[in-house]
Backbone bond lengths (Angstrom), bond angles and torsions (degrees), N, CA, C in turn:
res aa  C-N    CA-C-N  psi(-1)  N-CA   C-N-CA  omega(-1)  CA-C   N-CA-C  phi
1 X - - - 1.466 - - 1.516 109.16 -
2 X 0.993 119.06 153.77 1.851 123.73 -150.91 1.694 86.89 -106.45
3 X 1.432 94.51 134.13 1.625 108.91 176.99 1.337 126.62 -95.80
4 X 1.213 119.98 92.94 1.477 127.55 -160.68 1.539 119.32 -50.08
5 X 1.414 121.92 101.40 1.525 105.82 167.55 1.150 132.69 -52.28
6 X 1.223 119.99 130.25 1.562 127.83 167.96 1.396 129.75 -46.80
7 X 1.002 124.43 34.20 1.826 124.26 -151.91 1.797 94.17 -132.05
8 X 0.898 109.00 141.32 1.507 130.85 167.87 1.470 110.03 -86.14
9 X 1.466 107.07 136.24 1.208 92.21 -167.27 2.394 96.72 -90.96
10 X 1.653 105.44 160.72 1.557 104.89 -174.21 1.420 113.42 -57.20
11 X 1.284 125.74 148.82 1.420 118.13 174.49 1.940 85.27 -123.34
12 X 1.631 96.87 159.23 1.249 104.08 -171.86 1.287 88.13 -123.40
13 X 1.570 135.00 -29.23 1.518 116.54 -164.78 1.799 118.20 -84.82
14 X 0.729 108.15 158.63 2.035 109.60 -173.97 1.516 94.03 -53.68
15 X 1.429 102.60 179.57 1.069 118.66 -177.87 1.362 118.36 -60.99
16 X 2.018 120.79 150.84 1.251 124.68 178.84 1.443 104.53 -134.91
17 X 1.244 106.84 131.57 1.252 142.50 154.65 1.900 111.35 -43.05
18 X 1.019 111.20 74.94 1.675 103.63 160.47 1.452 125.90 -85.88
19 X 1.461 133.99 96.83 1.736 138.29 155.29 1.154 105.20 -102.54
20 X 1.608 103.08 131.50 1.447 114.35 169.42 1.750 100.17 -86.37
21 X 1.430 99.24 153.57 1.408 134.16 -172.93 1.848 111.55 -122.35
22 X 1.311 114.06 28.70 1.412 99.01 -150.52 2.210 94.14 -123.03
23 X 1.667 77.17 163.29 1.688 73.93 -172.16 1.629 112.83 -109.05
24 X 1.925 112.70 88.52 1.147 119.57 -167.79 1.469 117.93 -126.08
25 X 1.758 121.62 -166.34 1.535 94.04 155.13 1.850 103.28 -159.39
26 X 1.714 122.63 -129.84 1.855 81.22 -161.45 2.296 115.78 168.71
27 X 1.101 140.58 -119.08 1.160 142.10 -154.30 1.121 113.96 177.75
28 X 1.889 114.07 162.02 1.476 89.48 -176.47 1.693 92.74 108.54
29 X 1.013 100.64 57.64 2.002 94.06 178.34 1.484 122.15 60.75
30 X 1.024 106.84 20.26 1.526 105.41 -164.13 1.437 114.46 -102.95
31 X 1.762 108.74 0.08 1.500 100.91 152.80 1.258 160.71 -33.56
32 X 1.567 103.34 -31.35 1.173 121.79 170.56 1.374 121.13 -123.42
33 X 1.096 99.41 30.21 1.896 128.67 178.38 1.878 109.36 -84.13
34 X 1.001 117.05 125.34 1.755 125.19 -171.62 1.997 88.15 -63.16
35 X 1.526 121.95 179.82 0.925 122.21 144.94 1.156 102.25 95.21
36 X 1.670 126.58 -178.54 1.803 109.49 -165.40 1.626 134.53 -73.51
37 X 0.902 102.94 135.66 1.329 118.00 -177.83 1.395 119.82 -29.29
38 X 1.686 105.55 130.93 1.410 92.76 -171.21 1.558 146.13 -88.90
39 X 1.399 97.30 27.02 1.523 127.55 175.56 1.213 100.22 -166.70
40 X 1.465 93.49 141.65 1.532 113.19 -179.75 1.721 107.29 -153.05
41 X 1.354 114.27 154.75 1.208 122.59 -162.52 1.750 103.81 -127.32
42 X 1.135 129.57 141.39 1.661 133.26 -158.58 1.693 97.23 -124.95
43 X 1.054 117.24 148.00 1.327 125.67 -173.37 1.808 118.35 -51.54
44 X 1.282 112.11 -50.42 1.266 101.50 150.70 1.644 139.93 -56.69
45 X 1.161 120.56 8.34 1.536 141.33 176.39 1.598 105.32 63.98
46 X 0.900 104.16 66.06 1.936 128.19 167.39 1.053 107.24 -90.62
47 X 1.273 151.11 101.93 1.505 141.92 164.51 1.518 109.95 -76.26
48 X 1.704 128.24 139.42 0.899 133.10 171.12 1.455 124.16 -111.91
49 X 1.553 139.00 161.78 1.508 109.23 171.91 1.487 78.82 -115.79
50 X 1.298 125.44 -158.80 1.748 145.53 144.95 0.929 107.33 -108.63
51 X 1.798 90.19 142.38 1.879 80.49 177.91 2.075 80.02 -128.11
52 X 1.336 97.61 159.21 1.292 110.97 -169.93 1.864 106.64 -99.33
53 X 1.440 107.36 148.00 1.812 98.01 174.77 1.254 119.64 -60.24
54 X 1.434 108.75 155.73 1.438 105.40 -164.46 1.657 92.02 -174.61
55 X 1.470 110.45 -153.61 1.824 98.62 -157.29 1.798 79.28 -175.92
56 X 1.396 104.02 145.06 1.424 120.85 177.61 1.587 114.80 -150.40
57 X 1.211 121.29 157.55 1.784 113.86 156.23 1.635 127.91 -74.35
58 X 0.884 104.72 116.46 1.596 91.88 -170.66 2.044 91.61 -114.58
59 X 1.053 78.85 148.48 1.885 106.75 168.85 1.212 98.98 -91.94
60 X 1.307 101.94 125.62 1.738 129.97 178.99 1.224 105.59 -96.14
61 X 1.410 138.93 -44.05 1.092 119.44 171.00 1.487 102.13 144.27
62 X 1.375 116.27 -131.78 1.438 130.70 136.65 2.242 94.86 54.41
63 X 1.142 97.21 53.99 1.670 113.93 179.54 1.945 122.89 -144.11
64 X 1.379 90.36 133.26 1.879 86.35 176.88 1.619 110.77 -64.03
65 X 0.988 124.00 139.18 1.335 134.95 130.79 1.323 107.73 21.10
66 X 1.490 116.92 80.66 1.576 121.13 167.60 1.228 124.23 88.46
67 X 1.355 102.08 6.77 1.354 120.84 -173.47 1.810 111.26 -101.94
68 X 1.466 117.56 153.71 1.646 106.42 172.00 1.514 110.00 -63.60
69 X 1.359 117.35 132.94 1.181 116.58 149.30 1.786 133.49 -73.79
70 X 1.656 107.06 -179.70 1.882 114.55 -170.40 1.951 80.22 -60.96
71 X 1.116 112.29 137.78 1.462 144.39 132.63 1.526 148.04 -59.45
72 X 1.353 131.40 42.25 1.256 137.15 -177.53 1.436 125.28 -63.75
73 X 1.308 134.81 146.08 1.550 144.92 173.12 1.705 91.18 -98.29
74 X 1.469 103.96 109.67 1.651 127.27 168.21 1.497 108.88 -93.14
75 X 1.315 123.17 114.14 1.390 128.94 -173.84 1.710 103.12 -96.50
76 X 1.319 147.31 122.75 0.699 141.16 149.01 1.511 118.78 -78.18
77 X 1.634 122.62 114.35 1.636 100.51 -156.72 1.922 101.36 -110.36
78 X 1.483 106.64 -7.03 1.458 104.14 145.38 1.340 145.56 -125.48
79 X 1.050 158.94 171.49 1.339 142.68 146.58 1.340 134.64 -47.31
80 X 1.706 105.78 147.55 1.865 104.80 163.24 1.534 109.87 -125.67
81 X 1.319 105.70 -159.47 1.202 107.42 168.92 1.837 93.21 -134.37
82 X 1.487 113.87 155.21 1.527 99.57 -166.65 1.711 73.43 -136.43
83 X 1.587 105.25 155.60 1.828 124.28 155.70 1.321 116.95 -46.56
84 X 1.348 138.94 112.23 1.549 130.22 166.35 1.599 114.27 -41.15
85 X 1.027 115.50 -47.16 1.471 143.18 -173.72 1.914 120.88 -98.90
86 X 0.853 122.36 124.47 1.376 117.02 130.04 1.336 125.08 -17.49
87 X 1.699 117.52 119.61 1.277 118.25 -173.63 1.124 104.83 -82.85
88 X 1.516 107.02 120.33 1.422 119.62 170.33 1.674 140.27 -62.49
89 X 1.198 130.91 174.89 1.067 121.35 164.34 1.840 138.26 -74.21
90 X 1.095 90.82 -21.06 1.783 105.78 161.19 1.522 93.34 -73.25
91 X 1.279 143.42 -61.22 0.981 124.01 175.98 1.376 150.70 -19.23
92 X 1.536 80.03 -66.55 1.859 101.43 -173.59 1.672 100.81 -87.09
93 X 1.463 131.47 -15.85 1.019 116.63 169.72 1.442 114.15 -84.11
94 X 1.143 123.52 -20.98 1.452 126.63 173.42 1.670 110.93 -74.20
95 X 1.589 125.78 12.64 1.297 109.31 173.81 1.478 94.62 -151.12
96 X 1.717 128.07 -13.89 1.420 134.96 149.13 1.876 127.35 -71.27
97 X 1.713 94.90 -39.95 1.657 78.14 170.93 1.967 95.65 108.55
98 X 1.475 95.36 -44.80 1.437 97.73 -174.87 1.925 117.25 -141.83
99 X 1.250 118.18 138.90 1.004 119.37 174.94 1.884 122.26 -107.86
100 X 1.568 105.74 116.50 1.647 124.72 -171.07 1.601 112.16 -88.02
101 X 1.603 132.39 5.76 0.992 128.85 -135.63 1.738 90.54 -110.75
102 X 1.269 91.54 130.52 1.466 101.79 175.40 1.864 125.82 -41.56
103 X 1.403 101.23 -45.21 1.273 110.34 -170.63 1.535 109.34 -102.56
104 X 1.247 132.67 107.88 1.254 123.41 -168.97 1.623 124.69 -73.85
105 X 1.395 126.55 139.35 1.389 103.74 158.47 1.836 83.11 160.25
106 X 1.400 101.93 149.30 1.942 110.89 -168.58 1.929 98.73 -78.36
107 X 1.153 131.18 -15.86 1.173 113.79 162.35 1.216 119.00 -114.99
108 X 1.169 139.64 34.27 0.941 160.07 175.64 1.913 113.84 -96.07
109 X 1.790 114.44 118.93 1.638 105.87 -175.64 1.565 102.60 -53.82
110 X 1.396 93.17 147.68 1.305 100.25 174.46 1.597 105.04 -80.10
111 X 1.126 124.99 163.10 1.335 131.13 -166.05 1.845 113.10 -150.53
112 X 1.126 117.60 167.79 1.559 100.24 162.57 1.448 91.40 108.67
113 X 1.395 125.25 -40.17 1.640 111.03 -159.16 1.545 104.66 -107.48
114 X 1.481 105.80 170.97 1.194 122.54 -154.37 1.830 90.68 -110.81
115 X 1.257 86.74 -172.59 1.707 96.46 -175.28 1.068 129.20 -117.89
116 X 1.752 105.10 15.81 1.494 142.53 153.41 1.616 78.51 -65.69
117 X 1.172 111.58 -73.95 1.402 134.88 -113.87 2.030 94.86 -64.86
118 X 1.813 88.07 -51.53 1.673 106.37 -179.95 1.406 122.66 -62.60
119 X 1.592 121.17 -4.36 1.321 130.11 171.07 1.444 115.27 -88.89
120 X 1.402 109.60 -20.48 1.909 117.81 165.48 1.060 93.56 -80.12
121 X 1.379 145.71 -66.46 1.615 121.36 176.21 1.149 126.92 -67.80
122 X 1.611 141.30 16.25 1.398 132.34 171.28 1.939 85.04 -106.07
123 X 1.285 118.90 -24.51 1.488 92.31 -173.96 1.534 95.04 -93.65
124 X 1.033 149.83 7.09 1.701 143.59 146.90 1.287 102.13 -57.46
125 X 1.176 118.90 -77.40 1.386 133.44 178.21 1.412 112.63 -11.26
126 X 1.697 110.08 -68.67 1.440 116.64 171.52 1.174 121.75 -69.84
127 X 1.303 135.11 -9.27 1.362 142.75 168.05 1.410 104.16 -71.98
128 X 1.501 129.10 -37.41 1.350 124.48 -154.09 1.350 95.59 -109.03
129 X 1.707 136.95 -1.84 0.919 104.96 -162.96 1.641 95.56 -133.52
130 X 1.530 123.57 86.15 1.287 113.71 -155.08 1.488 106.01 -113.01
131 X 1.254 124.69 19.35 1.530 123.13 168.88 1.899 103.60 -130.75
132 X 1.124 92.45 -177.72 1.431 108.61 -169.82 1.762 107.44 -61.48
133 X 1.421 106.80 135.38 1.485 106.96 168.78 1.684 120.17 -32.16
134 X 1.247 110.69 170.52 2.011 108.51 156.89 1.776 88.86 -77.30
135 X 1.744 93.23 154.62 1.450 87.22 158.36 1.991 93.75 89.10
136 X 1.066 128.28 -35.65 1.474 112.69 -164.59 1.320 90.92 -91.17
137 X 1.396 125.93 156.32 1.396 133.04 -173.93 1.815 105.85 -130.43
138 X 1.409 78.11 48.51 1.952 91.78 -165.27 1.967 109.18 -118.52
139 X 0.933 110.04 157.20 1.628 113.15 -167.89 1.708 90.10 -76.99
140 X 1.917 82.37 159.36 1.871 78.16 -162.85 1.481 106.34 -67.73
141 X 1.309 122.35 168.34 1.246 114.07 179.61 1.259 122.57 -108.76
142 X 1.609 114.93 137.48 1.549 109.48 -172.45 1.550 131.15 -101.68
143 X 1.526 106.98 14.80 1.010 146.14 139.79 1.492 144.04 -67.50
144 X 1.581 123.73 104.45 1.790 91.25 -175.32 1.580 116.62 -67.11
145 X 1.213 99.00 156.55 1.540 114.04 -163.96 1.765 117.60 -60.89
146 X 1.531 111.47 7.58 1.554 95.04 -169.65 1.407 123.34 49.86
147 X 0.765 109.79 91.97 1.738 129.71 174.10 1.446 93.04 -124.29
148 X 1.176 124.20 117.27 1.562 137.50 149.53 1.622 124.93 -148.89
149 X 1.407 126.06 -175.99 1.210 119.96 -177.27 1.595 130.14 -71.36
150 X 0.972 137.97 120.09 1.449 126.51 -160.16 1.497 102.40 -60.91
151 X 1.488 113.41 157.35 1.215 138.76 173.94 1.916 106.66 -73.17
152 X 1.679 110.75 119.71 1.510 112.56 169.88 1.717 122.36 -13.33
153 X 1.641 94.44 -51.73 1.441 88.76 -168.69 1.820 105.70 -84.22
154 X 1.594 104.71 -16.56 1.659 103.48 174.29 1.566 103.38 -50.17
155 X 1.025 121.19 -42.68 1.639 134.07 -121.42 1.678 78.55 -101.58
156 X 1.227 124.08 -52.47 1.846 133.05 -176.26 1.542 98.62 -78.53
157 X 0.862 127.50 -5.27 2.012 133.75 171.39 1.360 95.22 -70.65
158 X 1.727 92.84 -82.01 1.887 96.52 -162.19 1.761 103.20 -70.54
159 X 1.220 126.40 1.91 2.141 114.08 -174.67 1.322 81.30 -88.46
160 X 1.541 131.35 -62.09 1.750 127.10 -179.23 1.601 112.90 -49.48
161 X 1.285 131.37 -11.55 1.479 119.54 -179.19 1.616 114.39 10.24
162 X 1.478 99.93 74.55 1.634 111.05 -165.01 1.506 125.45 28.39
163 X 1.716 124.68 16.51 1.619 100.69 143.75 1.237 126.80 -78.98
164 X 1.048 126.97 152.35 1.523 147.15 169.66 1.649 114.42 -28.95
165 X 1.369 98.72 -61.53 1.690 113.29 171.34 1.296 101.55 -79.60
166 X 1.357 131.52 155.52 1.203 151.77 158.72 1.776 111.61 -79.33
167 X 1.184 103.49 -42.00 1.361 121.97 172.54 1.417 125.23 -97.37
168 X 1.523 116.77 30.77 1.032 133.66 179.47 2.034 113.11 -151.58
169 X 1.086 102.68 0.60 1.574 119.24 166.77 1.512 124.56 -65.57
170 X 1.450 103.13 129.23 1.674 107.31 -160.36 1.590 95.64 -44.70
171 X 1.537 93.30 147.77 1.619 93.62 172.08 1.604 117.54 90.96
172 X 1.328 95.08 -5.91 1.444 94.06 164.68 1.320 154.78 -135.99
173 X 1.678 82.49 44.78 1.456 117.14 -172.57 2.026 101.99 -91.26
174 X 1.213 101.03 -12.01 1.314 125.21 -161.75 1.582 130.81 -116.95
175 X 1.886 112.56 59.74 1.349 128.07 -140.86 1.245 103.11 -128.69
176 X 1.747 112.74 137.06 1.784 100.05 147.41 1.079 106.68 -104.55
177 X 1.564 83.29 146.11 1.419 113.80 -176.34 1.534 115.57 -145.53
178 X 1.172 138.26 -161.78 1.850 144.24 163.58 1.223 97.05 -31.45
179 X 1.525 106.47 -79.34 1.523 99.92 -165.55 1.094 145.52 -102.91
180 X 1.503 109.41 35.65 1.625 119.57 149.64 1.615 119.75 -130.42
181 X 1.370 117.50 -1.86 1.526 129.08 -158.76 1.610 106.27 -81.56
182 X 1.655 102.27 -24.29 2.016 109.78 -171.55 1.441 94.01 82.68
183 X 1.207 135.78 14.82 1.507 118.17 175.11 1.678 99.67 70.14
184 X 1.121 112.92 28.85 1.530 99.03 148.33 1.506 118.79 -154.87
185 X 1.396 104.16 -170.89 1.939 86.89 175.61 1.298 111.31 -120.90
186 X 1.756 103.34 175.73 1.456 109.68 -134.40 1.343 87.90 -119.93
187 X 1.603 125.61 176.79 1.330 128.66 166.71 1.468 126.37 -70.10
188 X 1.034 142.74 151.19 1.286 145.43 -136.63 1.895 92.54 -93.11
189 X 1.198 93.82 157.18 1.730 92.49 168.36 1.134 120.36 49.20
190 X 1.688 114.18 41.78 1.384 103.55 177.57 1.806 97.93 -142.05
191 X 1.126 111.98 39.96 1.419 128.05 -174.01 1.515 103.54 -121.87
192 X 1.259 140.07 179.62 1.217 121.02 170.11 2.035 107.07 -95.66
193 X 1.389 98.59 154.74 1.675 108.89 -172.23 1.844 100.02 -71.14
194 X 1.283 99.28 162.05 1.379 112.17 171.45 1.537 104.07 -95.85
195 X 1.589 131.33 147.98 1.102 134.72 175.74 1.399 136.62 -13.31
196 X 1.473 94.37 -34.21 1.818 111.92 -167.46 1.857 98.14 -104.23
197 X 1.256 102.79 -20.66 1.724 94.57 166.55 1.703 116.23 121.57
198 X 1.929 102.77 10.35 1.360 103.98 -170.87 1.302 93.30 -116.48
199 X 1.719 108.94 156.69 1.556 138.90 -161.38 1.692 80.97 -112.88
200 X 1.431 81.34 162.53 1.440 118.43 173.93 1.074 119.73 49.93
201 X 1.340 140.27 -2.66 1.734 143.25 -152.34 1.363 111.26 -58.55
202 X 0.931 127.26 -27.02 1.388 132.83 -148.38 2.151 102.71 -132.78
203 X 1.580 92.96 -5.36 1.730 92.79 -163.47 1.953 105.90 -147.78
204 X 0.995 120.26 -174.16 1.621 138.52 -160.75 1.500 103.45 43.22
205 X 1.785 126.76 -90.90 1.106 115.90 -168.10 1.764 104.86 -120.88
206 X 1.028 121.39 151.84 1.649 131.38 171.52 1.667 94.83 -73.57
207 X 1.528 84.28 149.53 1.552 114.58 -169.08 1.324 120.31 -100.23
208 X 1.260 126.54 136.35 1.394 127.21 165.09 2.274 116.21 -58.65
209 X 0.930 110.49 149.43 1.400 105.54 174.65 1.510 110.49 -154.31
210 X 1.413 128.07 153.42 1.221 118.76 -153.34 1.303 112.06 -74.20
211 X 1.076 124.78 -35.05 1.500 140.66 -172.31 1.440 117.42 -21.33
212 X 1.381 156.88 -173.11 1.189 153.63 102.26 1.544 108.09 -147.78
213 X 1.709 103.91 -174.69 1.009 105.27 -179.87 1.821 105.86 -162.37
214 X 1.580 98.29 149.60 1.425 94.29 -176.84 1.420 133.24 -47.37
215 X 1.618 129.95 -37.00 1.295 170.11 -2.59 1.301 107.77 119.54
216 X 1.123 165.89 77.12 1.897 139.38 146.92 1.356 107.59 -51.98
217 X 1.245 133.75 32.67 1.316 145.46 134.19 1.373 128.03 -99.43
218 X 1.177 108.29 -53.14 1.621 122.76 -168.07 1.705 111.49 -73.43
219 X 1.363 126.09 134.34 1.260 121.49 -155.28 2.121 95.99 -87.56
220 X 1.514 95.10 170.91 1.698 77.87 -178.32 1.109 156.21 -59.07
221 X 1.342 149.86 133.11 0.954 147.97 -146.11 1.660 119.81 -90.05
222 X 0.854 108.63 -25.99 1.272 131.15 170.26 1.876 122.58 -166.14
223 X 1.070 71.24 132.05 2.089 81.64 -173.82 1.931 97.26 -68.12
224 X 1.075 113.38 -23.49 2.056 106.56 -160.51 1.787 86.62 -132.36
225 X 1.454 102.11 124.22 1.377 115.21 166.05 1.575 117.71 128.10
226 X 1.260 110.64 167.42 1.757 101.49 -159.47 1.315 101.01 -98.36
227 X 1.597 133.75 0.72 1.260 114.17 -178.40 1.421 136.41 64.92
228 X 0.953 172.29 -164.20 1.262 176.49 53.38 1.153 104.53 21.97
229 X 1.793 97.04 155.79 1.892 94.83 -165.11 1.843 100.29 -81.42
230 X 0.933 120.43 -20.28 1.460 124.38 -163.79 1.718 111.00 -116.69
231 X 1.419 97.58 25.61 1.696 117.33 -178.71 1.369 95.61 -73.18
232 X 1.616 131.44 163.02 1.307 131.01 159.16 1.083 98.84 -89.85
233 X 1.824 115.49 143.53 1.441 136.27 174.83 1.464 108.81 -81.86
234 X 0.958 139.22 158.95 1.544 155.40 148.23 1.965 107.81 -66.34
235 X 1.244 103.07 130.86 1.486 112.52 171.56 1.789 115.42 -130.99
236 X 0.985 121.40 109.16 1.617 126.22 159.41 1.188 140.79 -85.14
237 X 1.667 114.43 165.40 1.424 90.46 163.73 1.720 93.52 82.10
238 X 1.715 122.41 154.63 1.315 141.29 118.55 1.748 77.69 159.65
239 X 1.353 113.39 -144.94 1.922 104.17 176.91 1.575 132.46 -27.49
240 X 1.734 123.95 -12.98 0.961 113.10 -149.86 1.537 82.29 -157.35
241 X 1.315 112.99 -153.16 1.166 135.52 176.04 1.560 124.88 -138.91
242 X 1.698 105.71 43.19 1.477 112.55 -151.20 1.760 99.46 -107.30
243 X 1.242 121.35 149.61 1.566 104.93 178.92 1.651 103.34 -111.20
244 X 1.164 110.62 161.20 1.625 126.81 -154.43 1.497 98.43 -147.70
245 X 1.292 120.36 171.17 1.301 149.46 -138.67 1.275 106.92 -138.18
246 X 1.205 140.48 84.67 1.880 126.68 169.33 1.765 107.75 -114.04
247 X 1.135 119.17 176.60 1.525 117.83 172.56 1.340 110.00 -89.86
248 X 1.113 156.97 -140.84 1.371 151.97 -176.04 1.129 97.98 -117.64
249 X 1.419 138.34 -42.42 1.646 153.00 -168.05 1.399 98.89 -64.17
250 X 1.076 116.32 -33.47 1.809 122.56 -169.04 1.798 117.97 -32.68
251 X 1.271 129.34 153.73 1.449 109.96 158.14 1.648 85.05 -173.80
252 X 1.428 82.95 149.21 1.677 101.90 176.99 1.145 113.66 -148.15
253 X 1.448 126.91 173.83 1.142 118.02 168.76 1.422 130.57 -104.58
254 X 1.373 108.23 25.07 1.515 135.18 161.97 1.429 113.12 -110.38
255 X 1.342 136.14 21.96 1.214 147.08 -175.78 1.639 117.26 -139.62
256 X 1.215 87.99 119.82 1.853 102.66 174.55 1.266 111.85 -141.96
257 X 1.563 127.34 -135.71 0.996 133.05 -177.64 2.110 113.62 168.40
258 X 1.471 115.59 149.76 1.132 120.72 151.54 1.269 132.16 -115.28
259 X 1.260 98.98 151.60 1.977 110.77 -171.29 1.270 104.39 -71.49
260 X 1.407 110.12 151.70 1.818 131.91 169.92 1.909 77.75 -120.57
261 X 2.027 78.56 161.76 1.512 90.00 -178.60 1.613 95.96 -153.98
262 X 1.443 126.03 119.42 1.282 117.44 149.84 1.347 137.32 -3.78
263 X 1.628 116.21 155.72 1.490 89.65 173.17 1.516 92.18 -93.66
C-alpha cells in the first residue's frame, strides 16, 4: 500500500478565500444543541456524526521546503454530517452491485475507484436513500438527502477535531500506514478514533474530496461544483494529512474515500 508523503503540494496564486455555502450539519459541543441528531445511521450501515460550524487556520500551502506556509481563517458557516469510517466494501457493493477493490474483505475501504467512478455511487446512494436515516428523529424527508463528497476544508475540520495541527489531533498517534499496515489495508474502525469520533483520517487509504482544480499547481478553485471533466481532483488523508493532486480517472489501491451528507 503506497505511503503518502506529507508535503503540500506549491500554490503560485495569492491568497484564497475558502466559505462553505453548503447545506449540512456536525460536532463540537453540539450535544446539547436542539436540531438533528448527532449520529445517524443510513440503511446501508454508514454511520454519521454532525459536526457543527465552526472556523480553523488552515495552511494553504504555497511554502519552501520546511518553511511556514500562507495561513488562512476557514469559516465553516454551516453544518454537515461526515462518515465515521471509510466507505467500505459491504457498502459500496450493497448500492454498486459489484466490488473493484484490490484488497478483498466486507470491512475492508473499498479502494480501486476513481472519482468518476464515486459520483455513480453517491448519485445511487441518493436515489436509494429517500427517507430519514435509522436513528434520525426527523420528519420523513421529501427531499433526497445529499450524500456527496466532503469539501477539503470539511474533510481538514473533522481530521483536526479542534487541534491546531491536523497531524497532531487526538487519535493520531495511532495509524496505518507503510510501516506497520504489511502494505495493505486494514478494516475500518479498528485504529483508535479522533476526538470528534472519526477512524482512519490520517491512516489505511487516502480519500477522495470534492475539490479540484484546473492546475496540479494551483490551489482550489472552488470548494462547490463539478469542474471540468479532466480537472485535477483533490485527495486526503492516507499517512498524514497532506493534500495531493490526481485526475478524476485515477484509482489505486491506496485510495478510497468517505461520505458527507446534508442535513
Amino acid at each position: 500500500m503506497r505511503n503518502m508523503i506529507c508535503a503540500v503540494a506549491v500554490r503560485k496564486t495569492p491568497a484564497l478565500v475558502l466559505i462553505l455555502a453548503s447545506s449540512a450539519a456536525a460536532v463540537g459541543g453540539q450535544e446539547g444543541r436542539d436540531g438533528p441528531p448527532r449520529k445517524i445511521t443510513n440503511s446501508v450501515g454508514m454511520t454519521f456524526i454532525r459536526i457543527d460550524p465552526g472556523s480553523f487556520q488552515m495552511d494553504l500551502g504555497s511554502r519552501p521546503s520546511g518553511s511556514i506556509g500562507r495561513v488562512r481563517e476557514v469559516k465553516l458557516r454551516k453544518g454537515f454530517y461526515l462518515q465515521t469510517t471509510e466507505v467500505t466494501q459491504t457498502q459500496w457493493q450493497a448500492v454498486m452491485g459489484t466490488n473493484r477493490s484490490h484488497f478483498k474483505g466486507p470491512d475492508l475501504p473499498v479502494e480501486m475507484v476513481s472519482w468518476n467512478l464515486v459520483q455513480e455511487f453517491l448519485g445511487k446512494l441518493n436515489a436509494r436513500e429517500k427517507g430519514p436515516p435509522r436513528g434520525a428523529n426527523i420528519p420523513a424527508q421529501t427531499e433526497r438527502p445529499g450524500y456527496r463528497l466532503p469539501a477539503g476544508v470539511e474533510w481538514e475540520y473533522a481530521c483536526r477535531a479542534g487541534a491546531q495541527d491536523p497531524n497532531d489531533a487526538p487519535g493520531s498517534g495511532t495509524v496505518w500506514w507503510a510501516a506497520n499496515s504489511g502494505s495493505k489495508t486494514h478494516p475500518v474502525a479498528q485504529s483508535e478514533p479522533n476526538a470528534w469520533g472519526f477512524y482512519d483520517m490520517r491512516g489505511n487509504v487516502s480519500e477522495w474530496v470534492s475539490d479540484w482544480s484546473s492546475s496540479k499547481w494551483d490551489p482550489p478553485v472552488r470548494v462547490w461544483g463539478d469542474g471540468n471533466r479532466n480537472d485535477y481532483r483533490y485527495v486526503r488523508g492516507g499517512s498524514c494529512a497532506s493534500r495531493t493532486l490526481l485526475t478524476p480517472d485515477s484509482h489505486f489501491e491506496w485510495l478510497g474515500f468517505r461520505c458527507a451528507r446534508n442535513l
